[in-house]
C-alpha positions in Angstrom: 2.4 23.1 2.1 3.3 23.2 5.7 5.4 25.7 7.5 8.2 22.8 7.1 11.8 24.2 6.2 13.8 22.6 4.4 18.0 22.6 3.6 18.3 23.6 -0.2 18.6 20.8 -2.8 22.1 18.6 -3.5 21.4 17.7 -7.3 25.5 16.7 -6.8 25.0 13.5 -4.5 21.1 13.1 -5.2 20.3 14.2 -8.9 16.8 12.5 -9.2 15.4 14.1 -5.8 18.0 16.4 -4.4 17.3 15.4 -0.8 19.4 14.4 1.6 19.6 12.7 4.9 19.1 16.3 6.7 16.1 16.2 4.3 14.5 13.8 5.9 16.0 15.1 9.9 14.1 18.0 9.0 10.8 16.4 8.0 11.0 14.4 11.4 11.7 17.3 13.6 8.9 19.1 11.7 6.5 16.4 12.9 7.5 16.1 16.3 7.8 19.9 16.5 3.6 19.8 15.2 2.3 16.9 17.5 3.3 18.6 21.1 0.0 21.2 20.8 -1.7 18.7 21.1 -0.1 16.3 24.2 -2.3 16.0 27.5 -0.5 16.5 30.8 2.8 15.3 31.1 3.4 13.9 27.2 1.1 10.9 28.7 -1.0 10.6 25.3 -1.2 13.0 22.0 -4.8 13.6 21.0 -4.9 14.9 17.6 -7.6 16.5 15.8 -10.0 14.4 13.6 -12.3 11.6 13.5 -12.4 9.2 16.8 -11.2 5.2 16.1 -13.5 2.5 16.7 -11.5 2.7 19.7 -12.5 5.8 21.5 -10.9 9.0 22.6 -8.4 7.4 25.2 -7.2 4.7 23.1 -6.1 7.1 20.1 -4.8 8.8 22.6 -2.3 6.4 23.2 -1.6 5.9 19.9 -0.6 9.3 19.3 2.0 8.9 21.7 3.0 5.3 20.7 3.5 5.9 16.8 5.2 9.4 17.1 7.6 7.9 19.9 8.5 4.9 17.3 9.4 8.5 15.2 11.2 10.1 18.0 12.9 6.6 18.9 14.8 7.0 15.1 15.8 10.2 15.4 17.4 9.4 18.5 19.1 6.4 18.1 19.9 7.5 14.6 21.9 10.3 16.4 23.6 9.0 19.1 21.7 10.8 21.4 22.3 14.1 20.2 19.3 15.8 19.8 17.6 18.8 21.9 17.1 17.3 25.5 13.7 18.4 25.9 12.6 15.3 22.7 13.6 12.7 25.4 12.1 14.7 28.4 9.0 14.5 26.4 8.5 10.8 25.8 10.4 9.8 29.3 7.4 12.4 30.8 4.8 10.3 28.9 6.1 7.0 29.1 6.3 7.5 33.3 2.7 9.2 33.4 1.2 6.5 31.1 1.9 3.7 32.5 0.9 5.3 36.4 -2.3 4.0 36.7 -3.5 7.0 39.1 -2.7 9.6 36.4 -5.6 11.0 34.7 -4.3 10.2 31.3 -2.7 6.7 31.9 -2.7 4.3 29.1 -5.1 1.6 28.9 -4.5 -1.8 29.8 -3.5 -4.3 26.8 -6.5 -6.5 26.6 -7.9 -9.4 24.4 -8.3 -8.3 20.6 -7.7 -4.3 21.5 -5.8 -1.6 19.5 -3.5 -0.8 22.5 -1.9 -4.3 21.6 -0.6 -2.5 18.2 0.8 0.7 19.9 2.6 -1.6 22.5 4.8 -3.2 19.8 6.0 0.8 18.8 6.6 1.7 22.4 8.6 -2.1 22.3 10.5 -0.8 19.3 11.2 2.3 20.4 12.2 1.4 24.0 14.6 -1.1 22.5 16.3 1.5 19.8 16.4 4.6 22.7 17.5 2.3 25.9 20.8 3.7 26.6 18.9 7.1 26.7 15.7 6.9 27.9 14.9 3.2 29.5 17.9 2.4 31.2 17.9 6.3 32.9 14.5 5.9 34.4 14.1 5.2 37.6 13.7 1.3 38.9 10.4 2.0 40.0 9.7 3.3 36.4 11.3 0.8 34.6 9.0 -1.6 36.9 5.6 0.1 35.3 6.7 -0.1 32.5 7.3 -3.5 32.4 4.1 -4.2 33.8 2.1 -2.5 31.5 4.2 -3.4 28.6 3.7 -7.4 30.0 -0.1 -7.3 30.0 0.2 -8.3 26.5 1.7 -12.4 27.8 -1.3 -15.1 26.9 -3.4 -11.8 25.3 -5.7 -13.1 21.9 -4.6 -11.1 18.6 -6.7 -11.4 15.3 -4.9 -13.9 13.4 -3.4 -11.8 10.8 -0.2 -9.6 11.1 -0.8 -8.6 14.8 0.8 -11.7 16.1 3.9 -10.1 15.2 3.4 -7.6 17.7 3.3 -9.9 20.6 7.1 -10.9 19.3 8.4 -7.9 19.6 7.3 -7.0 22.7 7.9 -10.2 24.4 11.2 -9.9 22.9 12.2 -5.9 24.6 10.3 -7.6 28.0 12.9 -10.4 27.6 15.8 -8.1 27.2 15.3 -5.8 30.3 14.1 -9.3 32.6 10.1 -8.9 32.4 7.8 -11.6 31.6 7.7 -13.5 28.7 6.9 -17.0 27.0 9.3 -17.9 24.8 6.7 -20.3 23.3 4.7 -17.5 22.7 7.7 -15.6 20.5 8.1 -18.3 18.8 4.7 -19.0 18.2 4.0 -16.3 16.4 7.1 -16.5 14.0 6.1 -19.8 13.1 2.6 -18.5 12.2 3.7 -16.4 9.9 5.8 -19.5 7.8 1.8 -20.3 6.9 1.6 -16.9 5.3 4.6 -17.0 2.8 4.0 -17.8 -0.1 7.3 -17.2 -1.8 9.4 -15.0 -4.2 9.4 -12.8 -1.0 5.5 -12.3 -0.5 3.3 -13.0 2.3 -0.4 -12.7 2.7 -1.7 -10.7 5.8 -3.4 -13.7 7.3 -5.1 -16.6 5.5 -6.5 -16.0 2.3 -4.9 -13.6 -0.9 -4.6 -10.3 1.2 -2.2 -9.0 -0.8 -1.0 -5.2 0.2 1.3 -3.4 2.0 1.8 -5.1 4.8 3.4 -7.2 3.2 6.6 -5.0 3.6 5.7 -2.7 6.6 4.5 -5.5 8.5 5.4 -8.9 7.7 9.2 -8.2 6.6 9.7 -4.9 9.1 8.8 -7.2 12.3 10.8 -10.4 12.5 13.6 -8.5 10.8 13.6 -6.0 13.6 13.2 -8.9 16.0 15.8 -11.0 15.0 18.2 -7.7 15.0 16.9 -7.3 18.9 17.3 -11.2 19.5 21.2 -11.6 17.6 19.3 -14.6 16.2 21.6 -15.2 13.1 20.2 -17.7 11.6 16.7 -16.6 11.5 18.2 -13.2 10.2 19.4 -14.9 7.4 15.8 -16.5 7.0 14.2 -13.6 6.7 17.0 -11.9 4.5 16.3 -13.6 2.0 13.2 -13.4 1.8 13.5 -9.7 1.7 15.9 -9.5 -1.2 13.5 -11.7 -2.9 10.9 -9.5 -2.1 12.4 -5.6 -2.5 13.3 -7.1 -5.9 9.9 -6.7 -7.1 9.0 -4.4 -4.7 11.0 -1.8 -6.0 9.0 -1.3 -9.4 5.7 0.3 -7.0 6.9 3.7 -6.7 6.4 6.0 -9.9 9.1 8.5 -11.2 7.5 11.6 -9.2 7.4 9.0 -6.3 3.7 8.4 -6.0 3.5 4.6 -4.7 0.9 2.6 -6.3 -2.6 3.4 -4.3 -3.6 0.0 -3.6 -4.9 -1.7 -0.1 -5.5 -0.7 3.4 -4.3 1.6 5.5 -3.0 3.8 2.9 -3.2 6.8 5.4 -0.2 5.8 6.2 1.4 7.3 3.0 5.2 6.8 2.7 5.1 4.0 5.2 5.7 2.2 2.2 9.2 2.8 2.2 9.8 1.1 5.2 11.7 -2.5 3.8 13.6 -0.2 1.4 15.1 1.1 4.1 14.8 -2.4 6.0 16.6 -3.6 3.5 19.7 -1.7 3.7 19.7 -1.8 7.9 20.1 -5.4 7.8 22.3 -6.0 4.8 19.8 -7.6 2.9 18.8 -5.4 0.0 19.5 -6.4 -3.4 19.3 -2.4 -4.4 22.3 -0.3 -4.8 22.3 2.5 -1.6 21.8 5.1 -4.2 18.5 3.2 -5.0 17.6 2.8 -2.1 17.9 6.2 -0.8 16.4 7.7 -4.3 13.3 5.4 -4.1 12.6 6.5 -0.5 13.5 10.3 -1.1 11.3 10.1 -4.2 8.7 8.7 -1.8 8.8 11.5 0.8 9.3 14.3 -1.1 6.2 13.4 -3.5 4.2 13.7 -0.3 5.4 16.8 1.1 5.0 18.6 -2.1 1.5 17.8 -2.0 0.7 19.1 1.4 2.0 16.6 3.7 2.1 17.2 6.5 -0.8 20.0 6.1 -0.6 23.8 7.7 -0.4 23.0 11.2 2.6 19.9 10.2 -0.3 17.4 11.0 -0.1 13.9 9.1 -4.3 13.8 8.8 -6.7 11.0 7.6 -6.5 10.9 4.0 -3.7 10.4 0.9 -3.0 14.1 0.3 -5.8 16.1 1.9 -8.0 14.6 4.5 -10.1 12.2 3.0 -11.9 9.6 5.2 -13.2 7.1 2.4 -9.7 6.2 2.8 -9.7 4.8 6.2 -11.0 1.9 8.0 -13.1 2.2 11.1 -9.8 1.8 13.1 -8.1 4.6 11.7 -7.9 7.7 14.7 -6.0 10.8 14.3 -2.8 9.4 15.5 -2.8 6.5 13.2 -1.2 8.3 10.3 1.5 8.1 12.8 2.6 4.6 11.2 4.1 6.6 8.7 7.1 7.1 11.4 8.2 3.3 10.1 9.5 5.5 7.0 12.3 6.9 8.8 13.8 3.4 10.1 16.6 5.0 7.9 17.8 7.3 10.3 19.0 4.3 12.6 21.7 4.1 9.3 24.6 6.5 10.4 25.4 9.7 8.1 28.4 7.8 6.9 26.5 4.5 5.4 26.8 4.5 1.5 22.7 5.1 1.7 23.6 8.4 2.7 26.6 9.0 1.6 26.7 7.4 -2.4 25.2 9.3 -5.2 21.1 8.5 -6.2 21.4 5.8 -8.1 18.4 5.3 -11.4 15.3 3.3 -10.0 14.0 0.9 -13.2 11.5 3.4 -14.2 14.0 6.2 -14.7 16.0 3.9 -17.0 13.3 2.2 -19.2 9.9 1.1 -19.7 9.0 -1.8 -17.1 6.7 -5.3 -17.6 6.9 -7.5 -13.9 5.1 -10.3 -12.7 4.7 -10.5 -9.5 3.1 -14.2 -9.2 2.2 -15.3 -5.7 0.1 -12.1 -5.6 -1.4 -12.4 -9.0 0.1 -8.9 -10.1 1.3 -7.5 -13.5 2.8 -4.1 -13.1 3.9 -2.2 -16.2 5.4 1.6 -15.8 6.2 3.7 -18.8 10.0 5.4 -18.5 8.4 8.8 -21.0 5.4 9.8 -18.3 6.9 8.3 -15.3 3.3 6.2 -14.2 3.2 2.7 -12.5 -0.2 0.6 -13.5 -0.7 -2.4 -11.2 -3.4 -5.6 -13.2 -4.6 -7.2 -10.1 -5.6 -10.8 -10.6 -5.1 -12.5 -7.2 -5.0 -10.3 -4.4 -9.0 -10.1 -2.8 -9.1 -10.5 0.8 -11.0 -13.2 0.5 -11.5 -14.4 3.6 -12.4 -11.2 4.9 -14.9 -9.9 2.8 -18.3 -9.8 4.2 -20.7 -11.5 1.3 -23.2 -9.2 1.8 -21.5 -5.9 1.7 -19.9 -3.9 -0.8 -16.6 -5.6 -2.0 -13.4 -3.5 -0.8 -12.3 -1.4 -4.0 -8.7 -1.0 -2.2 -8.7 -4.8 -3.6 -10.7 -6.2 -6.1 -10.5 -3.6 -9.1 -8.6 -4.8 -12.1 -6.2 -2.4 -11.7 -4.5 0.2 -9.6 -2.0 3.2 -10.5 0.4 5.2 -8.8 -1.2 8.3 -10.4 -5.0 6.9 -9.7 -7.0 5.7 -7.5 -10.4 4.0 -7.0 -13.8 5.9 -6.4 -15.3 5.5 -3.6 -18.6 5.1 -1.6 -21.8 3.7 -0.3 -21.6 1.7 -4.1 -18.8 0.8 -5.7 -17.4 3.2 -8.2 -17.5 1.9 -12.3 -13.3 1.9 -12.5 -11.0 -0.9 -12.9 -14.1 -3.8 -13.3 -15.0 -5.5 -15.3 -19.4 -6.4 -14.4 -22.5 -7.8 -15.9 -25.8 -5.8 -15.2 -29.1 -7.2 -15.1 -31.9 -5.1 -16.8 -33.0 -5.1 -12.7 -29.8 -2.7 -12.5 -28.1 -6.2 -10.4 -24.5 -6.1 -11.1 -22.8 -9.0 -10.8 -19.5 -8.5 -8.6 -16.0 -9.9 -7.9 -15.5 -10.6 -5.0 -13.4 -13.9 -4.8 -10.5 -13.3 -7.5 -9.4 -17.1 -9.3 -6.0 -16.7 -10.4 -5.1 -18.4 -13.6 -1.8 -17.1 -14.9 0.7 -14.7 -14.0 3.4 -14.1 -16.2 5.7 -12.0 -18.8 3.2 -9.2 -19.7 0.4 -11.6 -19.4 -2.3 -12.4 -16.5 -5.5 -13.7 -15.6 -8.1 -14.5 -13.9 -11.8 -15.8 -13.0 -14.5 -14.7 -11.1 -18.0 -15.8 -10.2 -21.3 -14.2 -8.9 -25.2 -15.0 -9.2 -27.8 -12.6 -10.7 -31.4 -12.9 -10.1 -31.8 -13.9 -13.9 -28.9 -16.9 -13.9 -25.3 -17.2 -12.8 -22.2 -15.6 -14.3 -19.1 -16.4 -14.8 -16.0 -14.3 -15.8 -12.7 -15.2 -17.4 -10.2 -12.1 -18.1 -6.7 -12.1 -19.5 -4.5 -8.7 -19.3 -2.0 -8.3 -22.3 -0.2 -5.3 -21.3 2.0 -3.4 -24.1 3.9 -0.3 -23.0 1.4 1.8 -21.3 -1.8 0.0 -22.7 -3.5 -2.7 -21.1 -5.8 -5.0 -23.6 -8.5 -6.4 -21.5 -10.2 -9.9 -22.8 -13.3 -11.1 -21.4 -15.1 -14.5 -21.5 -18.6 -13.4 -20.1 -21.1 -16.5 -19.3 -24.0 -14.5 -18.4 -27.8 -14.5 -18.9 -29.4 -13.1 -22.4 -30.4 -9.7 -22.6 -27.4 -8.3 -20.1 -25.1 -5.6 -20.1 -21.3 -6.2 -20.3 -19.4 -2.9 -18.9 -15.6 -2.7 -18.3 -14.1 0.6 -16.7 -10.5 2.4 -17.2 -8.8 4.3 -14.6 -11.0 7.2 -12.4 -8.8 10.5 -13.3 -9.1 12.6 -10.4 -8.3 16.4 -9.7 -9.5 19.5 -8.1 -11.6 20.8 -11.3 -13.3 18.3 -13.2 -11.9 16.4 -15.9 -11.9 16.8 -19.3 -14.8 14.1 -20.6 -14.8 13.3 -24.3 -16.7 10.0 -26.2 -17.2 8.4 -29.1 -19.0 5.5 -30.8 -16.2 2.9 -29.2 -14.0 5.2 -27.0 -14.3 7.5 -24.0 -11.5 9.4 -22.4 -10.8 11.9 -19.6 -8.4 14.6 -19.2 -7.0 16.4 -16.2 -5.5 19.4 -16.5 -2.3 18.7 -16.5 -2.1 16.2 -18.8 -2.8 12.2 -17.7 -5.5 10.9 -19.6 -7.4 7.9 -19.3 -8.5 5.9 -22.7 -10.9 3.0 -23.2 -11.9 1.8 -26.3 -14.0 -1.3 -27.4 -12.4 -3.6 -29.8 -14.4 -6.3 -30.3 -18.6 -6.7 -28.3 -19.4 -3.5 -27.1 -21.8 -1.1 -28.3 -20.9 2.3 -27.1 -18.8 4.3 -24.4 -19.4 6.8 -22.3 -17.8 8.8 -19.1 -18.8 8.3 -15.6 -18.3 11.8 -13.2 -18.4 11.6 -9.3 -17.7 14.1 -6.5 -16.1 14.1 -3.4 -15.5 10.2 -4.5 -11.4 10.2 -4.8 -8.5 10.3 -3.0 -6.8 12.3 -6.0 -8.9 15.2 -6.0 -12.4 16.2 -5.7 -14.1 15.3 -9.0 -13.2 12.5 -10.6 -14.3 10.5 -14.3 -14.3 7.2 -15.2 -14.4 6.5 -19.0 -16.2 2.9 -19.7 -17.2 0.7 -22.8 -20.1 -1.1 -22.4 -22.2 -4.0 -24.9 -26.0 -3.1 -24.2 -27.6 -7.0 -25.0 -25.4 -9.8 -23.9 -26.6 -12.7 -26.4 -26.6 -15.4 -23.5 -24.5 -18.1 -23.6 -20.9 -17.6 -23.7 -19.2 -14.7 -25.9 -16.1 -12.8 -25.3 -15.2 -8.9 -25.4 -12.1 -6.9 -25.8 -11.1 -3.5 -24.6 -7.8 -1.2 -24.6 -7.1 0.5 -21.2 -4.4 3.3 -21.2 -3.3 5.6 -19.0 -0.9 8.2 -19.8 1.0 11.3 -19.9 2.4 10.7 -23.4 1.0 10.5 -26.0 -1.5 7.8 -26.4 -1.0 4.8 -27.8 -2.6 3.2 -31.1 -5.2 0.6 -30.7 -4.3 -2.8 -31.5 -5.4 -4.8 -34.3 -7.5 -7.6 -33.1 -9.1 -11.2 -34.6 -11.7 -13.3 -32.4 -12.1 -16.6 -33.6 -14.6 -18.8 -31.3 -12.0 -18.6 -27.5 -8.8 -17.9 -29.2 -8.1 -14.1 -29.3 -4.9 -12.7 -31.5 -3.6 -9.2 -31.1 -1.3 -7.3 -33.3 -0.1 -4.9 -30.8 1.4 -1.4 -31.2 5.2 -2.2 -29.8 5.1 -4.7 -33.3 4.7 -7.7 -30.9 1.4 -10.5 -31.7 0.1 -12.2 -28.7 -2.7 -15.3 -29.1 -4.9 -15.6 -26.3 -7.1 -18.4 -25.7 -9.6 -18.6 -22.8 -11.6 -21.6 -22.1 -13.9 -22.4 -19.5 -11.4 -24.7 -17.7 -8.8 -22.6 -16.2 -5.8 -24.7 -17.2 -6.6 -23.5 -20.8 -5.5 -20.2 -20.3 -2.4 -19.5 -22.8 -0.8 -16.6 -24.2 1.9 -16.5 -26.7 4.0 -13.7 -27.5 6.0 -13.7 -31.3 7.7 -10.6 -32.9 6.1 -9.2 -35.6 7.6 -10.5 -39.5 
C-alpha cells in the first residue's frame, strides 16, 4: 500500500465498509498530491511514468492533465471552492500554458479520429463543474484560448462508438461560455446513441454486442451530465430512466469484498465502475437506497486501495492491482488510469445528501444468494451470499463487429464466463478458461468469436457459436443452468470425427502457484487462501486435467485453469455436460444428470430439476425448472 492516510473507520454510519465521504476526500487529495512530480512547466501536461499510448509522449501528456483535472474539478465543485489555493493555481497554470500555442508544452490540436478528442470532453466537464472558480477568473484573453482550442473539436470525425458523446459535451460547455458550436452536431450525436439502446437500461458501445462497462461510465455518465449542463428536462427524464432501469441490474457486478466483475476493456480504469452509482443519486434517478449506493461504491474503492492502489509513489499504473499491461489496449498511456477520477462524481453530492449522510445500507449480495438475467446483453450473473463471489455466464456480449477475423479473439469478451474474483489468462494465444473448443488432431481449435444468443433467462442461458476447422465445420450450442455457486455447462458439439471436445473453469490466480489436484472426471485449483475452482465431467468427457501459466493474469502471477476434456469426438452430433464452480465455501455436490438423444435433465444440488433440450434450430432451446417431490 501507498503512503495514503486515511481517517479511522465509522462502523456506526457505514458498517459494511466503514468509509466515509472524508474517505474518499482523502483518496482524491492523495492522488492529486502524487501526480504533481511529475507536471512539465507550468502544470501544462502530467507525464507519468510507464508505457507510451499509440499516441505518443505529448498526447499522454495531455491526458495526464485532462483526466486528473476531471479529478480535481470534483473535489472542487464538491467543496464550494474550499480547498488549498495552490489545487486551482495548478490546473488554471496548465489550462493557460496548454492552450498557448508558443509554450513548449502546449496541447495538441483536436484533430480527425485523435485521442486529444477524449481528454477535451474532461477538460469540458471539468471547466463546466469549476467555472465560478477557475474559468470565469481567467483573464478574457485566456478564456479566448481556451475556447479556441476547446472549439477545434466543431465538424471533427469521431469513431462511431461512444466518442460521439464527447463532442456533446464539449459543444455543450463552448455553448455556455459563447464559443462555437453546431447545435446539429449536439444533437447529432444524442440521437446516435438512441441506435445503441437496446433496452432494460443497456446500450452497446457502437454497433454490434459490445457489451461492457461503458455502458455505465460512458453511455449513461455523458448525456446525463449533458442534460444536467443543458437544464434539458425532458431529455433528463429520458435518460433517467433508463438509468434506474439500468443500475437495477447493475448493482449485482460488485462482489461483497467489492471486487467488480473483471470483464471488458479498459479495465485499468479500476473503480471507474462506480461512476452511474453515483450518477445515479446526482441526478435523482437511482432506484438504490443512498446507503446502497454509498456502500457499493465504498466497497468498490476500498477493495482497490487495500490491494495497492494507488502503488508507493500514489500512482494509478497500467494494470488491475499491480501493473500489468496484458490488461491494456494499445491506447492506454500512463495517464489513462486517470479515467478512474469519474469514480468520484460523488463528491459533487454535498456532505449533507442522504448518500453521505444515511447509514450503508445491504447490497443484494450481503442479504442472500443472487440468480439475474440481464437479457439484452446475454448475461446470467449468480453471486453466492456465504463467500461473497459474483460469476458473470456470458452469452451475447462479443464485440462483434470489431473483432479482427484473423486475430486472436478478445478474452475481455468472448469467454463463457467472468468473476469478480477471476480473471482471464492472457497472451499471444488464448488462455484454456471460460471456453468451451473443439481441437483438431492438427492442434486447430475451433474459436468463438461471433456469440448467437438464444435465451436469457431465470437461471438459464444460451448460446451458439460457429467456426471452421481444416477437417469440417463446427458448430456449438451451450446452455448455462446455474444453481447457487455452480454453473452446469451443456454442450451440443457438431464437429468432425476423431476431435477433442475441451471446456475450461475459472483461471485461479495468485502470487504463489495454485494448488492443482485431478482426477479421472475432475480437476480443481486452490489458492491459498481459499477460492477454488472445480470442473467435473458429467456426461462425454474422458479425463481432466489442470492447465498452469505465468505472468498470464491480472490476479497474480501464476495462475491454473482446471479443464475436462473428451479425447475422440464420434463425428456427427453428440452433447457433453460439465459442472463449473467457483467458491470460497464449501463446494457443492455434483448434480445428477440423464441424456436422452437433445433433451438433458438435471437433478440439481439446491433440490430443483431443470430439463434442457437443445436442438439445432435455436428456437428449440427450452429449460424448465420444477421443485424436487
Amino acid at each position: 500500500m501507498s503512503s495514503l492516510r486515511l481517517p479511522p473507520a465509522d462502523t456506526d454510519l457505514s458498517a459494511y465498509t466503514g468509509w466515509t465521504r472524508a474517505h474518499w476526500e482523502a483518496v482524491a487529495d492523495h492522488l492529486l498530491a502524487a501526480v504533481v512530480p511529475y507536471a512539465t512547466d507550468d502544470f501544462a501536461q502530467y507525464r507519468m511514468p510507464g508505457r507510451e499510448s499509440r499516441s505518443g509522449p505529448v498526447s499522454d501528456g495531455l491526458e495526464g492533465y485532462a483526466r486528473t483535472f476531471l479529478l480535481a474539478a470534483f473535489r472542487i465543485a464538491g467543496a464550494g471552492g474550499a480547498v488549498p489555493p495552490a489545487l486551482l493555481e495548478r490546473y488554471a497554470r496548465g489550462l493557460v500554458a496548454g492552450t498557448d500555442p508558443a509554450h513548449p508544452y502546449a496541447w495538441p490540436p483536436l484533430t480527425d479520429m485523435s485521442q486529444p478528442l477524449v481528454e477535451a470532453a474532461s477538460i469540458a466537464l471539468a471547466l463546466h463543474e469549476t467555472r465560478p472558480w477557475l474559468y470565469d477568473r481567467l483573464s478574457p484573453a485566456e478564456q479566448e484560448r481556451v475556447v479556441l482550442w476547446l472549439a477545434g473539436f466543431v465538424g471533427r470525425r469521431t469513431p462511431d462508438n461512444n466518442w460521439v458523446l464527447f463532442r456533446v459535451v464539449v459543444e455543450q460547455f463552448l455553448a455556455e461560455v459563447g464559443g462555437p458550436y453546431k447545435l446539429d452536431e449536439i444533437t447529432g450525436g444524442l440521437e446516435r446513441i438512441e441506435e445503441w439502446y437496446v433496452g432494460d437500461g443497456w446500450y452497446s458501445d457502437g454497433a454490434g454486442k459490445n457489451f461492457d462497462y461503458y455502458a455505465g461510465w460512458a453511455l449513461h455518465l455523458y448525456p446525463l451530465l449533458w442534460a444536467r449542463m443543458a437544464g434539458d428536462d425532458a431529455r433528463l427524464e429520458r435518460y433517467g430512466e433508463r438509468l434506474r432501469a439500468f443500475l437495477g441490474q447493475y448493482q449485482h457486478l460488485f462482489a461483497a469484498d467489492g471486487g467488480p466483475v473483471h470483464q471488458g476493456r479498459s479495465l485499468t480504469y479500476r473503480f471507474a465502475t462506480v461512476a452511474p452509482l453515483w450518477l445515479g443519486a446526482l441526478t435523482g434517478s437511482s432506484p438504490l437506497p443512498p446507503g446502497r449506493t454509498r456502500r457499493i461504491a465504498s466497497g468498490v474503492l476500498r477493495h482497490f486501495v487495500e490491494r495497492g492502489v494507488p502503488d508507493e509513489r500514489g500512482l494509478l499504473t497500467l494494470g488491475w492491482y499491480d501493473t500489468f499491461l496484458p490488461v491494456t489496449q494499445s491506447y492506454s498511456g500512463p495517464g489513462s488510469p486517470y479515467w478512474a477520477s469519474k469514480a468520484f462524481l460523488g463528491l459533487l453530492l454535498p456532505p449533507e445528501h442522504p448518500v453521505w449522510t444515511d447509514a450503508e445500507a445491504p447490497a443484494p449480495i450481503d442479504l442472500a444468494d443472487q440468480a439475474v438475467a440481464m437479457r439484452p446483453p446475454g448475461w446470467l450473473l449468480h453471486a453466492t451470499r456465504e463467500d461473497g463471489v459474483v460469476r458473470l455466464i456470458n452469452h451475447g456480449s462479443d464485440r462483434d463487429r470489431i473483432q479482427d477475423p484473423s486475430g486472436v479473439p478478445d478474452p475481455h469478451y468472448l469467454k463463457l464466463a467472468y468473476t469478480s474474483h477471476t480473471g482471464p489468462d492472457l497472451g499471444e494465444t488464448l488462455g484454456i478458461d471460460g471456453e468451451v473448443v473443439v481441437v483438431a488432431p492438427d492442434g486447430a481449435v475451433s474459436r468463438r468469436r461471433r456469440i448467437e444468443p438464444l435465451a436469457t433467462q431465470d437461471r438459464f442461458a444460451a448460446s451458439a457459436y460457429r467456426d471452421d476447422l481444416p477437417a469440417g465445420p463446427v458448430h456449438v450450442v451451450t446452455a448455462s443452468v446455474v444453481d447457487g455457486a455452480a454453473e452446469v455447462r451443456i454442450h451440443r458439439v457438431t464437429a468432425p470425427a476423431g476431435h477433442q471436445v475441451r471446456d475450461g473453469g475459472h483461471a485461479i490466480a495468485g502470487e504463489e502457484p495454485p494448488t492443482a489436484r485431478s482426477g479421472e472426471l475432475w480437476a480443481s485449483a486452490r489458492r491459498a487462501d481459499g477460492l477454488v475452482s472445480v470442473v467435473r465431467g458429467l456426461h462425454g468427457y474422458t479425463r481432466a486435467g489442470v492447465a498452469a501459466a505465468a505472468g498470464a493474469n491480472a490476479f497474480g502471477r501464476h495462475s491454473a485453469t482446471p479443464y475436462v476434456l473428451a479425447d475422440a469426438h464420434p463425428g456427427g452430433t453428440a452433447v457433453y455436460v460439465s459442472l463449473i464452480l467457483l467458491t470460497g465455501a464449501d463446494e457443492a455436490r455434483p448434480p445428477e444428470v440423464r441424456v436422452d438423444g437433445d433433451q438433458v435433465t438435471l437433478d440439481l444440488p439446491s433440490g430443483d430439476s431443470a430439463t434442457v433440450r437443445l436442438t439445432e434450430t435455436p428456437t428449440c432451446v427450452r429449460v424448465n425448472f420444477a421443485a424436487a417431490r
